[in-house]
C-alpha positions in Angstrom: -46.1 45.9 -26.8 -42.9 47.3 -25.7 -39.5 45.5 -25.7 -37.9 43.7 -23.3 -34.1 43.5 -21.8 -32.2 41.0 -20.7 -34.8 38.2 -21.5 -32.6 35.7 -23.0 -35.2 32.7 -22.3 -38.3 33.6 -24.3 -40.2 30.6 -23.6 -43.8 30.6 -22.3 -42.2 28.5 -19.6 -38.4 28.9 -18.7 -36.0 26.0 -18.8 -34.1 25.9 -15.9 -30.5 25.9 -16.1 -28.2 24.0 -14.0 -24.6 25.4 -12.8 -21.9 24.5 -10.8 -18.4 26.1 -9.4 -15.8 24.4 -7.4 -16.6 24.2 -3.5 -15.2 26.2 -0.8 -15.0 23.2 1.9 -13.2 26.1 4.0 -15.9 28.5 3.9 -18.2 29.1 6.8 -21.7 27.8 5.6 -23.8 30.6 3.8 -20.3 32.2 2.5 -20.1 32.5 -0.7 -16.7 31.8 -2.3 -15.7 34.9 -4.3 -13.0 33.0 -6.2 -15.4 31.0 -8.3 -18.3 31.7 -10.6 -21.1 29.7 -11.4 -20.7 28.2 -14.8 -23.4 26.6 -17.0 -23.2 22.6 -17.4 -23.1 21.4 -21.2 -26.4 21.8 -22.8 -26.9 17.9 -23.2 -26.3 17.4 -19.5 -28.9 20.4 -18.9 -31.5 18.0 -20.7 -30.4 15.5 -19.0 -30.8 16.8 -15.4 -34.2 18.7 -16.3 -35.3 15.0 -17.8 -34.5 13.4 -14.7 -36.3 16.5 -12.5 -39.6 16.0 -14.2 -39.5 12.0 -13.5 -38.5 12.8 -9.7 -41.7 13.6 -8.7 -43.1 9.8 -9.8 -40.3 8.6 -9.1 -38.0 10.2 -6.5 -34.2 12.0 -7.5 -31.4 9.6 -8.5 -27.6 10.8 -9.2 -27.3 11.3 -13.0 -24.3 10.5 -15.2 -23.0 14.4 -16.5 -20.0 15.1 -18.5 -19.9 11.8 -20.7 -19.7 10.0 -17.7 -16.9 11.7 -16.2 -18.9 13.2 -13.0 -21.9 12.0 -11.4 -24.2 15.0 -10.5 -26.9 14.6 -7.3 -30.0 16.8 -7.3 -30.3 16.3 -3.9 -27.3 17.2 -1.8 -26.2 19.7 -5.1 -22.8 18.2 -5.4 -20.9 16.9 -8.4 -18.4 14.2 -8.3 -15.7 13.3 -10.3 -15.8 9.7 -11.5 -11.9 8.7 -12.3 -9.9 11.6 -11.1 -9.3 13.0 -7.8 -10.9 16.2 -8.2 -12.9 18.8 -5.2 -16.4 18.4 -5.3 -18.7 20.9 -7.1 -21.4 22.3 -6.0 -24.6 22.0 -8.0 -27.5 24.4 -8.3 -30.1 25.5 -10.5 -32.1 28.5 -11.4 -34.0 30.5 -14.2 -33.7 33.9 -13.3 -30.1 35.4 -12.7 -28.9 38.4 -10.6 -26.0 40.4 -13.8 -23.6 41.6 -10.6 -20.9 42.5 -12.9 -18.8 42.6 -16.6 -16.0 40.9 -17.1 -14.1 40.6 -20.1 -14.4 36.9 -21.6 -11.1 35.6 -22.5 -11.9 34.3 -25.5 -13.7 36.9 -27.2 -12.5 40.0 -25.4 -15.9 41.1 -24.7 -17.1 42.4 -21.9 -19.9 39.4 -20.3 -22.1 39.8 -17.7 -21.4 37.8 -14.4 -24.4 36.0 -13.3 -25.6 34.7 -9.5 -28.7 32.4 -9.6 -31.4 33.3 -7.8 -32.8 30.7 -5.5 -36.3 29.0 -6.4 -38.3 31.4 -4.3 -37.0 34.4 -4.8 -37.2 33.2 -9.1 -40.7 32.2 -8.6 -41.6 35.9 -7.3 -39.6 37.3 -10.2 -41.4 35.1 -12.8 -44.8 35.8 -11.7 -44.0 39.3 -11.7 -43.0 39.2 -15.5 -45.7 36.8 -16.2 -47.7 39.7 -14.5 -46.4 42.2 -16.6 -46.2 40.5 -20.3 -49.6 40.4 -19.8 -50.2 43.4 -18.5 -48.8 45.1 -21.7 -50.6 42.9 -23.8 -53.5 43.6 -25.9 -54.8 41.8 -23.5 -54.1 43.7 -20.7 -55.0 47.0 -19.0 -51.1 48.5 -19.2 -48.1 48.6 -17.8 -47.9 51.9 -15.9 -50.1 50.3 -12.9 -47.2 47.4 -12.4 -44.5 49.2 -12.5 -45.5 51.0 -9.2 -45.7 47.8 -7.4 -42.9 46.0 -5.1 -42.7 42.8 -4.9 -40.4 41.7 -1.6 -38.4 38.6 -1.5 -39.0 36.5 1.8 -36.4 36.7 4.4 -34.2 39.0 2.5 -33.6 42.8 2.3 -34.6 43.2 -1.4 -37.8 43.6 -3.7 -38.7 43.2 -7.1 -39.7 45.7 -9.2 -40.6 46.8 -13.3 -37.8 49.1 -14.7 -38.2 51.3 -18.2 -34.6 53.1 -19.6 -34.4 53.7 -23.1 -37.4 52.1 -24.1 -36.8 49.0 -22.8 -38.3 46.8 -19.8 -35.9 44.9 -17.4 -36.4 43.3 -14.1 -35.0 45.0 -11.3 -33.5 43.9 -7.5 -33.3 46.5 -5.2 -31.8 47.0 -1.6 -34.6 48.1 1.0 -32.0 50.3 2.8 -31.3 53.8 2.3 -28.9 53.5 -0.5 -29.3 52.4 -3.3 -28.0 48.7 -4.4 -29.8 47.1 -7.2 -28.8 44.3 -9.6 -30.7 43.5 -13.1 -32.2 40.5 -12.8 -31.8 38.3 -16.4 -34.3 35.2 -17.5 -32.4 32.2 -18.8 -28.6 32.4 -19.2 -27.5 33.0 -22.7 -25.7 31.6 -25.4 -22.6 30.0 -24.2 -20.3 26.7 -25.0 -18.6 24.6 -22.7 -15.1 23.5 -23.4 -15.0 20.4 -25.3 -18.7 20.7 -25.5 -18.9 20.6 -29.2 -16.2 18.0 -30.0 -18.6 15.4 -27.8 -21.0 16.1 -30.1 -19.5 15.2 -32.9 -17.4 12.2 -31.9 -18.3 8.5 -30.5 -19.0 7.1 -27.4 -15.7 6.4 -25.3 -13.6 3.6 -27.2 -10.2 3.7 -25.5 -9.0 4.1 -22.5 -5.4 5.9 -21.2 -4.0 5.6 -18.4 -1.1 8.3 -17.8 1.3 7.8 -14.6 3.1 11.1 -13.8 7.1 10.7 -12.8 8.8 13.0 -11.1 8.0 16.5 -9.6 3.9 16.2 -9.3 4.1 17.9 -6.0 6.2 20.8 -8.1 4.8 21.1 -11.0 1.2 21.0 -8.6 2.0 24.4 -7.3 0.4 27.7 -7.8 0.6 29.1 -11.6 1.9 25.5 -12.3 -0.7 23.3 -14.2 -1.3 19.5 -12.4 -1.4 17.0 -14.0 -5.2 16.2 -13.9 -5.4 19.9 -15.7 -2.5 18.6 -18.0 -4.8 15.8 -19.0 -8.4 18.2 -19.4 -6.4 20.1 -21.9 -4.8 16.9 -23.5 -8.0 15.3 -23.8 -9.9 19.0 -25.7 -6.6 19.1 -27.7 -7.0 15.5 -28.9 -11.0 16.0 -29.5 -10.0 18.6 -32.0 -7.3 16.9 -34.0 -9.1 13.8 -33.9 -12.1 15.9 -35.2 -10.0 17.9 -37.6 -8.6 15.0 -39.0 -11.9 13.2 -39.1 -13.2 16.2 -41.7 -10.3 15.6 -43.9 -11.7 11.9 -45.0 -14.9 13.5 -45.1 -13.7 15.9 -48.0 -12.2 12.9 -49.5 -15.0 10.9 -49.3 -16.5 13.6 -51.0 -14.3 14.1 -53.9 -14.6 10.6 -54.6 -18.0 10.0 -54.2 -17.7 7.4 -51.0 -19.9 7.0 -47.8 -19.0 9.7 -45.4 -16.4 7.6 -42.8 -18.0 7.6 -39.4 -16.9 9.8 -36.7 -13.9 8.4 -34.7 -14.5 7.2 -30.4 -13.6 9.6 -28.0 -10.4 8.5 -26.2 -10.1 9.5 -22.4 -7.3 10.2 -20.8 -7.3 9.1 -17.2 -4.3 10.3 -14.7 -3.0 8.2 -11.7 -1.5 10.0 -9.2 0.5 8.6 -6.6 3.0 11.1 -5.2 0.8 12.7 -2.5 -0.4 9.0 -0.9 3.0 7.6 -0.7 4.3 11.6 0.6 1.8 12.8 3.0 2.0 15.0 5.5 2.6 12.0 8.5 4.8 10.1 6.9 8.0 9.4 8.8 10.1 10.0 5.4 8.6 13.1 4.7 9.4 14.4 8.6 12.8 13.4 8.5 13.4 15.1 5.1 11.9 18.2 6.1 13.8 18.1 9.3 17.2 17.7 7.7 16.6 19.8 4.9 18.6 23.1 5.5 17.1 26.3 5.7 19.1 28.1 3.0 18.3 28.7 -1.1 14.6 27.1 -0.4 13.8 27.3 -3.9 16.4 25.4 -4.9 15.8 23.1 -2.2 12.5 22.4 -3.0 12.9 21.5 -6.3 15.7 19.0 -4.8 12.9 17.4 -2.7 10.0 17.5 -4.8 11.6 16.5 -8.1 15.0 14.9 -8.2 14.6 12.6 -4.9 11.9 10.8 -6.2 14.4 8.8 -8.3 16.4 7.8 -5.7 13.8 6.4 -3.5 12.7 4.5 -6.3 15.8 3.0 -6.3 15.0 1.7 -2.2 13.4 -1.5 -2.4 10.6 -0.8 -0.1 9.8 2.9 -1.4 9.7 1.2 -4.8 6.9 -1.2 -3.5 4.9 1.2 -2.2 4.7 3.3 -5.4 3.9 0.3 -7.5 1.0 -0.7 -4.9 -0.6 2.7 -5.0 -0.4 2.8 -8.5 -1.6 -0.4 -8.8 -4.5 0.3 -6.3 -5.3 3.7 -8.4 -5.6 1.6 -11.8 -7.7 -1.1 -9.8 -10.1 1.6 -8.3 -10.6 3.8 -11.8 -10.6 0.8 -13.3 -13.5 -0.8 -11.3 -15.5 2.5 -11.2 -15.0 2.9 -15.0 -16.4 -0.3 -15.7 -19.6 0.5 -13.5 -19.9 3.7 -15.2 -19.9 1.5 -19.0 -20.9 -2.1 -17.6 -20.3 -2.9 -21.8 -17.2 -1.4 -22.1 -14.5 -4.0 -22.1 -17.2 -7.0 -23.7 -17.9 -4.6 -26.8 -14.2 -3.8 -27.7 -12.9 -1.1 -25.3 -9.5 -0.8 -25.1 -7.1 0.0 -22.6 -3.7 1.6 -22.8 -0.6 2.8 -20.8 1.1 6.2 -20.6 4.1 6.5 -18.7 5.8 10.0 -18.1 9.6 10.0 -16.8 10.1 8.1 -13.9 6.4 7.2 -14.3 7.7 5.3 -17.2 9.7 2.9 -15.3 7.1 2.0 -12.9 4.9 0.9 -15.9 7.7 -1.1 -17.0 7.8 -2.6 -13.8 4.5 -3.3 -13.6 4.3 -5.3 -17.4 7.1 -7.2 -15.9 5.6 -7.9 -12.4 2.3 -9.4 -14.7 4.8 -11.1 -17.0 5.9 -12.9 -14.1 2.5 -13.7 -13.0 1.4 -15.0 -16.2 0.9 -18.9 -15.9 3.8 -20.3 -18.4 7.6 -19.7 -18.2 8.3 -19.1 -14.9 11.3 -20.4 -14.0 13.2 -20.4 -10.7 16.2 -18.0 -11.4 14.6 -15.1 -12.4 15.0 -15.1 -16.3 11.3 -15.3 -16.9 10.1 -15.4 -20.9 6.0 -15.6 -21.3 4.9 -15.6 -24.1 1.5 -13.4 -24.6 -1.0 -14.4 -27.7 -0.5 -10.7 -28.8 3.9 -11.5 -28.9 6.1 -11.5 -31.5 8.2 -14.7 -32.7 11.0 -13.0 -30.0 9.1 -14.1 -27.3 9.1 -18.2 -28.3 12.3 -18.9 -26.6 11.6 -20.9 -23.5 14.7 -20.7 -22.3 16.1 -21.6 -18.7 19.7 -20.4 -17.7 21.9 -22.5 -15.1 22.3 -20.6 -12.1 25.8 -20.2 -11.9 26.0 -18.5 -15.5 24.0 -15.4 -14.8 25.3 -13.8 -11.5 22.2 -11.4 -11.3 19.8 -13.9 -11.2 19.8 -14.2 -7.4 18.7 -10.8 -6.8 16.0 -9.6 -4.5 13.6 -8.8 -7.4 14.3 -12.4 -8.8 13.2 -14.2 -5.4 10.2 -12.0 -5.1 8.8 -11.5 -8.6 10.4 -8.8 -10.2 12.3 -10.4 -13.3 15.7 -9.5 -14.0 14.7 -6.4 -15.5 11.9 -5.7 -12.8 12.0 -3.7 -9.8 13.8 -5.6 -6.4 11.2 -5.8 -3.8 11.0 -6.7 -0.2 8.5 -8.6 -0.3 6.0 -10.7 -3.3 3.9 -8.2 -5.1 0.6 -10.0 -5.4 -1.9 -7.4 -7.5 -0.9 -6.9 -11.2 -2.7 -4.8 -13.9 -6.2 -5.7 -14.8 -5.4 -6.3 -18.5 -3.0 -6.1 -21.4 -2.2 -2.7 -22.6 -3.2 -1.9 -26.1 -0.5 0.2 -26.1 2.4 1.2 -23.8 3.9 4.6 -24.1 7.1 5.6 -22.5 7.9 9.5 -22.5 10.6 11.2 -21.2 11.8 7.6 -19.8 14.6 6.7 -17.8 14.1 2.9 -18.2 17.8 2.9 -20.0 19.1 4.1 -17.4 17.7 2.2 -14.5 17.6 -1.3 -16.6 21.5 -0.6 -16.6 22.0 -0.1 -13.2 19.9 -3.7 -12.6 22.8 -5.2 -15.3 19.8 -6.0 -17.6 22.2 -6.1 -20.4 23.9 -9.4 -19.4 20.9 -11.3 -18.9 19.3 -9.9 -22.0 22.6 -11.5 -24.1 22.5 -14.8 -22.1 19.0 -15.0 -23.7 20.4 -13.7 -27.0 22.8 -16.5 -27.1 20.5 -19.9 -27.6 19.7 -18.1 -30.3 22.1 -16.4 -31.9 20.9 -16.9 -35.7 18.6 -13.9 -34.3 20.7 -11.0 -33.3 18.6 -8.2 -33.6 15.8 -9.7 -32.4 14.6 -8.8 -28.8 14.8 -11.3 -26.0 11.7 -11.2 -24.7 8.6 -9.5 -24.6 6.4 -7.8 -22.5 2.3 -8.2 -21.9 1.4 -5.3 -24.3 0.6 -5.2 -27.8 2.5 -2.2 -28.7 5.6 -0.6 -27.3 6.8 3.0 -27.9 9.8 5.0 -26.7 9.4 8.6 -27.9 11.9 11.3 -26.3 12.7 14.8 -26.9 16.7 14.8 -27.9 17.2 17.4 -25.6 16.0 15.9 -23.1 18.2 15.2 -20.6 16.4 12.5 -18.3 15.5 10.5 -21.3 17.0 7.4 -22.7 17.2 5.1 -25.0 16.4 1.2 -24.6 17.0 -0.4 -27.9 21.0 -0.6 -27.1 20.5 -2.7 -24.6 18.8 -5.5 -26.4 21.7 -5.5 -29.0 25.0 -7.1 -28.3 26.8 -5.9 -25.5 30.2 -4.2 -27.4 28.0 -3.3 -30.8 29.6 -0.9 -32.4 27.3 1.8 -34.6 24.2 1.7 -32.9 21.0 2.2 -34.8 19.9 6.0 -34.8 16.3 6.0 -33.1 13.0 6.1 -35.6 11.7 10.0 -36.4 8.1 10.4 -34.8 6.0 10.7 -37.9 2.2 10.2 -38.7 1.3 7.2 -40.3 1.6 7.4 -44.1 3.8 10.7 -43.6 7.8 11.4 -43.5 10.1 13.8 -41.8 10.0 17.6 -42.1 11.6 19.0 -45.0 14.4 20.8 -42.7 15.1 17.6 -40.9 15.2 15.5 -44.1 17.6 17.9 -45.7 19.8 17.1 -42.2 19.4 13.6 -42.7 21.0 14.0 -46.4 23.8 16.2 -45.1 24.7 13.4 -42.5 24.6 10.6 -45.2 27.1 12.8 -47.2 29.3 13.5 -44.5 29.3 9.8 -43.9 30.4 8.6 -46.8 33.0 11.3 -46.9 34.4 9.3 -43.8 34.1 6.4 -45.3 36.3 7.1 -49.0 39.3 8.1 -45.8 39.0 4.4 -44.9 38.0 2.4 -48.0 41.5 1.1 -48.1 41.9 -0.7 -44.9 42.1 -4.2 -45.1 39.2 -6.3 -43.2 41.1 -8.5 -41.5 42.1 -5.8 -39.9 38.3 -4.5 -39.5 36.7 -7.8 -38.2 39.4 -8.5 -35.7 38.4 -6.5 -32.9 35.2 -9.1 -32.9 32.8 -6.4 -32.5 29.3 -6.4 -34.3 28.5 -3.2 -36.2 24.7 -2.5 -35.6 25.4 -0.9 -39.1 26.1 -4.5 -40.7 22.7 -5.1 -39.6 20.6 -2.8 -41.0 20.3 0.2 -43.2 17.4 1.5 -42.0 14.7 1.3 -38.9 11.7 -1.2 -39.5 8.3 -0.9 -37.7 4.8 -1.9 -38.3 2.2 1.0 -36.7 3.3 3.8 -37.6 6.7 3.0 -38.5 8.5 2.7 -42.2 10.0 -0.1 -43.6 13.5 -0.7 -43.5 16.2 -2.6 -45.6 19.1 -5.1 -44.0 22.4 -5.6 -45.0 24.3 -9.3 -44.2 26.1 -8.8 -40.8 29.8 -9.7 -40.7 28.5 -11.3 -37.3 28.9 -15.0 -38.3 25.8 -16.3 -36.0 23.7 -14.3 -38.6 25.2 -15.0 -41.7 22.8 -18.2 -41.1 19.7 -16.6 -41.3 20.6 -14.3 -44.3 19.3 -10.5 -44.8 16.8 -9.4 -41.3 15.0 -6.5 -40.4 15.8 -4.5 -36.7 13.1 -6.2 -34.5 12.4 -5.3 -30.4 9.0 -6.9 -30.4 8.8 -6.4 -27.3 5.1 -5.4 -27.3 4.5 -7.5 -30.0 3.5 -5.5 -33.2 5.6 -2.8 -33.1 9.2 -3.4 -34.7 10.7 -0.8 -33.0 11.5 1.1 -29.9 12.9 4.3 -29.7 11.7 7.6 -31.5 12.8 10.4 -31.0 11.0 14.0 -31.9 11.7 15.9 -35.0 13.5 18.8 -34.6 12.5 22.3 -35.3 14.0 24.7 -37.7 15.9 26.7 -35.2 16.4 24.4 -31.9 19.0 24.7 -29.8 19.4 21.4 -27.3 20.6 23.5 -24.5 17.9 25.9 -24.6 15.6 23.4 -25.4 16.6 21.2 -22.3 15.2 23.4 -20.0 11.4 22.6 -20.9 11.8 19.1 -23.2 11.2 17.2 -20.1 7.7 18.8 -19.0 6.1 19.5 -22.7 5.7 16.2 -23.4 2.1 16.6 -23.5 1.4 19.8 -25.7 3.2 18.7 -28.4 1.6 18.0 -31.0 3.4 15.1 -32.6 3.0 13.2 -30.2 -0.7 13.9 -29.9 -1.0 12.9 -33.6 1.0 9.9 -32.6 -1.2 8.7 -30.0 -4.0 9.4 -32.2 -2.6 7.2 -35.0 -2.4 4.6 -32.9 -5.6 4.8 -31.3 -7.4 5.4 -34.8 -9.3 2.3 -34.7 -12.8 2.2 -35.0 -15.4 0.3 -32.3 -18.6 0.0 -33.9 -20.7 0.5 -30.9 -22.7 3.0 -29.0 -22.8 3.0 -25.3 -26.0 4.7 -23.7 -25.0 6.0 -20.4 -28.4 6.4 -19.6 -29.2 3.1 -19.2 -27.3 2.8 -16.0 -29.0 1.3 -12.8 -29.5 4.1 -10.5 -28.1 1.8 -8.1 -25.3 1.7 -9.8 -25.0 5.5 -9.7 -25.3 5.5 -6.0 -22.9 3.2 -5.6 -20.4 5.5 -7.7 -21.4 8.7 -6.0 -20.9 7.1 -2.4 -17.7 7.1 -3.1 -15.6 10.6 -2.3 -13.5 11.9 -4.9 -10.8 11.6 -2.3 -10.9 8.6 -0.6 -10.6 6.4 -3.9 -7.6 7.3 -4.2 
């Protein structure tokens, strides 16, 4: 029996495979788009589809849940839809026989691959029985091979035929072009080994157990452009890098486990990362602002220009009370729709311990802020007419017990538009009373690259925040108030030069020393050797400074009636992942009541403090580094490990996506990727 090429599928029967690529909604019909080449679905989602095939013949095709429920796939009208994101539709098709059209060279490997078209079902059937025809034929069974190999078999409606090649001792199925020259492709059964990106890591982790939500800032429509990555691309690869540390660091307890003879831990949840994107709804094409702005905009230095427009305008029409609402709404509208369709997708999600988190990226940042203030205000208790509003969430800290009213002619800045219509002193001003808030409490709420300092000083946050401070003032370094999320981080980049800080402005106004922000570290780990030895150098040099003025007398010190941060605190305190910290008596003498205290913002509740800042690299210069800090937020990698510490809890459950109603997957599908959002 002679041996066969290009047979990857040696079943009896072949399984069919099921591909997609993106589709070319400006392609004339029966074009094919060039561009894009079918690629495989994940091999569980194969099963899946073929499972649901062979019960659609009792029981008619439904849409199926692909790509752990990220996409819903339909059989029939061969499309796949993104769930959460707004991505182009796929098409869907499937095949068992492949025409090999050309190499390319894989970028992984550097090998050279075959570039596979799927035959349609007829012309696969003809190809199939042909083979069938000929494995037998060459069986002991059979009278040869010879006779077959002389046959053409034509495919209906087209210009080719199938026949039986032989070269170098090996059989292979041939398509060949009727015409007089000669155009032939090899024809290859099943399509191969091959993984999927991420497909592996699925595998291996749990279902789904916490949910991100990431709100891009400034520059989408920049950063969106050709050989520029968007941000739902950003989030794929955040989400496979994640898979793999979480994975990586998963094995690690395993070998511990190990060594000390323990149950092996069980594989973490997957965490999704779901981007809301609201730059192109509130800037389309029609808009009046967007006309006007490209009318006025001179012709001259357009790149330069453009960068103007797309990125550094968006923070000054957030500062417009109107263009502010209409961001918040369609963010808020985006969370409500993913959220909704999330919850269809796993009806069990939120009532088995799901969780639900906040990412906020530059300006994005500031509208989550906003919107855990607009839901503070909402919040039944401690809503009181000027505008200083202090609720206190089950998840707070003992910051947030303060119940406090302010007369109305001691805090100027109450009466401003954001205070009559629901903003908070802190909050966004509005035109008008925003009625939808979030959906729930953040787990979490991350603020990278922010600019809240900045815009909380130009709403003079800092004076209400110390009219707070004062009806308690045996609590000086503890914040204000709190905000409807049970953690709060502020991690920046040093070099950054659109972040800042927001830890100064819950102290004193007129502190002197402020507290150096936290190191981003992994929970249970310190700084880098190269910035600790830094750290030393600056203690040094500060005592140094110190000898000069150990003789100064401290009347002399305390008479400015300033309160050194310094007096405070020695070090940062934080629960998850901070480190503990040690406090010095202030000179302050509203604290010399209460004794020794720890720094504390609660303002999400269980995190101690605000700011962190990245560590440093061995050779970094800021100005250098200023030019990308602000838009690698997202590969770097302590961050990712910081995000994964403090997503690292466990949900003991399993969530069978199968399950799900096919009604239910109708209803998703309906829906077009584009008009949810």
């Amino acid at each position: 029996m002679g041996k066969w090429a290009f047979i990857e599928d040696q079943n009896l029967l072949p399984t069919r495979v099921w591909l997609s690529r993106t589709k070319n909604e400006d392609a004339k019909e029966d074009t094919v788009n060039k561009e894009e080449e079918w690629k495989p679905l994940r091999k569980v989602d194969i099963k899946t589809l073929n499972d649901a095939k062979s019960k659609s013949v009792e029981y008619g095709n439904h849409p199926v849940l692909i790509e752990s429920g990220r996409a819903t796939a339909d059989p029939d009208f061969g499309i796949i839809r993104a769930n959460f994101v707004p991505r182009p539709p796929r098409e869907l098709t499937s095949c068992t026989w492949f025409a090999v059209t050309e190499e390319r060279k894989d970028p992984r490997t550097g090998k050279l691959q075959p570039v596979l078209e799927p035959l349609p079902d007829d012309q696969s059937e003809k190809v199939e029985e042909m083979y069938q025809r000929a494995i037998y034929a060459d069986s002991i069974y059979g009278e040869g091979i010879d006779p077959l190999m002389k046959e053409k078999v034509e495919m209906d409606e087209t210009e080719y035929h199938v026949e039986v090649c032989k070269e170098n001792g090996n059989y292979f199925m041939k398509k060949v072009y009727n015409g007089w020259f000669s155009k032939s492709f090899v024809l290859q059964r099943g399509y191969g080994s091959y993984v999927s990106d991420g497909e592996e890591e699925e595998e291996i982790l749990g279902p789904v157990g916490h949910v991100i939500f990431v709100v891009h800032g400034i520059g989408e429509n920049y950063f969106s452009k050709d050989k520029t990555s968007s941000m739902v691309e950003q989030m794929d690869q955040l989400r496979l890098t994640f898979q793999r540390r979480q994975i990586a660091d998963w094995k690690k307890k395993c070998e511990v486990a190990k060594k000390k003879k323990e149950p092996e831990p069980v594989p973490p949840n997957r965490v999704e990362f779901l981007p809301i994107l609201w730059y192109d709804r509130v800037h389309s094409a029609s808009n009046d602002m967007t006309r006007s702005l490209k009318g006025v905009t001179l012709n001259t230095i357009p790149a330069l220009r453009s960068i103007a427009n797309d990125v550094v305008l968006d923070v000054l029409l957030y500062l417009t009370p109107n263009y502010c609402y209409d961001v918040l709404e369609s963010v808020t509208d985006q969370i409500y729709s993913v959220y909704g369709v999330f919850n269809k997708v796993f009806p069990d999600y939120a009532s088995r311990g799901g969780k639900f988190s906040l990412i906020g990226h530059s300006l994005g940042s500031v509208i989550c802020w906003d919107l855990l203030s607009l839901k503070k205000n909402m919040m039944q208790n401690g809503n009181n007419e000027h505008g200083v509003h202090i609720t206190t969430s089950k998840t707070a800290g003992d910051a947030a017990n303060i119940n406090y009213k302010q007369p109305s002619n001691e805090i100027e800045v109450a009466g401003s538009p954001s205070n009559d219509n629901g903003g908070g002193a802190w909050g966004p001003s509005l035109p008008k009373p925003f009625e939808n808030v979030l959906p729930f409490e953040p787990d979490f709420t991350m603020f990278i690259g922010s600019p809240i300092g900045l815009f909380l000083s130009l709403r003079r946050a800092h004076p209400v925040f110390d009219s707070i401070r004062d009806v308690h003032p045996q609590r000086p370094t503890v914040s204000p108030f709190t905000l409807p999320t049970r953690a709060m981080y502020n991690i920046f980049s040093p070099s950054d030069p659109v972040a800042y800080r927001i830890e100064p402005l819950l102290l004193t106004q007129g502190t002197e020393e402020l507290p150096d922000p936290m190191y981003l570290t992994r929970l249970g780990e310190g700084v880098r050797f190269h910035v600790k030895a830094k750290q030393l150098g600056d203690e040094i040099k500060k005592k140094m400074s110190w000898s000069l003025f150990s003789n100064v007398p401290k009347e002399k010190a305390s008479s400015t009636g300033k309160t050194p941060a310094s007096d405070m605190l020695e070090n940062g305190s934080d629960e998850q992942p901070e480190k503990k910290n040690r406090v010095s008596k202030s000179k302050d003498k509203a604290s010399s009541d209460s004794g020794d205290k720890t720094l504390r913002f609660p303002l999400g509740g269980r995190s101690n403090r605000l700011d962190y800042q990245l560590q440093p690299g061995v050779i970094d210069n800021e100005y250098l580094s200023a030019v990308t800090a602000h838009s690698t937020y997202f590969q770097n990698t302590d961050i990712i490990d910081f995000v994964l510490d403090s997503s690292r809890q466990r949900l003991n459950f399993r969530l069978e996506i199968d399950d799900l109603s096919s009604d239910d997957l109708s209803s998703i599908l309906v829906q077009d990727s584009y008009s949810k959002f």
